[in-house]
C-alpha positions in Angstrom: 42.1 135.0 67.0 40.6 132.4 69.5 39.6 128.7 68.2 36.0 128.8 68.9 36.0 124.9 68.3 34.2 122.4 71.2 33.4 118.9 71.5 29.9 118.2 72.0 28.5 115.0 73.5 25.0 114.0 75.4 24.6 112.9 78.8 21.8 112.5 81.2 21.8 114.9 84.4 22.1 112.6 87.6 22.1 116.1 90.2 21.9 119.7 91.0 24.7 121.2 92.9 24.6 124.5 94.7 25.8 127.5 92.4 23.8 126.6 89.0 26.2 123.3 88.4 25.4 119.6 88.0 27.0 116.1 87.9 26.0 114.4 84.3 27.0 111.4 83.4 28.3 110.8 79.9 26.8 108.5 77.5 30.3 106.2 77.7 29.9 106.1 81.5 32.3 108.9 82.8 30.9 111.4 85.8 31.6 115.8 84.7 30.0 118.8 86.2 28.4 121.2 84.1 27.2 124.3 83.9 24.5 126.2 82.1 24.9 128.2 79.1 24.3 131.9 79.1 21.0 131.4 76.8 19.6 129.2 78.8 20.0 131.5 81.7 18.4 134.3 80.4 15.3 131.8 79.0 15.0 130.4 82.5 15.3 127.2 81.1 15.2 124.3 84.2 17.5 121.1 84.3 16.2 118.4 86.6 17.9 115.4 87.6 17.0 112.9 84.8 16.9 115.4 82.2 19.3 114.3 79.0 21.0 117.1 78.1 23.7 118.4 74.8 27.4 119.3 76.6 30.2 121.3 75.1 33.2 120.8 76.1 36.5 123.0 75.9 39.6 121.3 74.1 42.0 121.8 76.9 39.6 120.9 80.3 38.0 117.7 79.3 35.8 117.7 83.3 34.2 120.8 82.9 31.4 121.2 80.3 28.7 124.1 79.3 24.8 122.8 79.0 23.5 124.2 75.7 20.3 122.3 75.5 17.6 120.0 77.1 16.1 117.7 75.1 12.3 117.2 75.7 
């Protein structure tokens, strides 16, 4: 069976690329690109540049994170 285990962190959302992705910047100061989750996808949930945002990131790719929510 797979490890289903990430490491979530927050960051703020500093822009939109083409393609659904974005450049967030990480609470300690590092630069990842993102991606949204499925969920928020199918709620047609909308991340603007400024937004701060809860990232999940897999064990093995630690520059490529999922966006599972949007804080208000």
């Amino acid at each position: 069976m797979a490890n289903k285990e990430f490491i979530e962190k927050e960051g703020v959302v500093l822009e939109a690329l083409p393609g659904g992705k974005f450049i967030i910047k990480l609470e300690d100061g590092t630069e990842v690109t993102g991606y949204l989750s499925g969920k928020m996808r199918k709620h047609r949930i909308w991340i603007l540049p400024g937004d701060k945002v809860r990232l999940e990131f897999s064990e093995y790719d630690p520059n490529n994170c999922r966006i599972t929510y949007r804080y208000k």
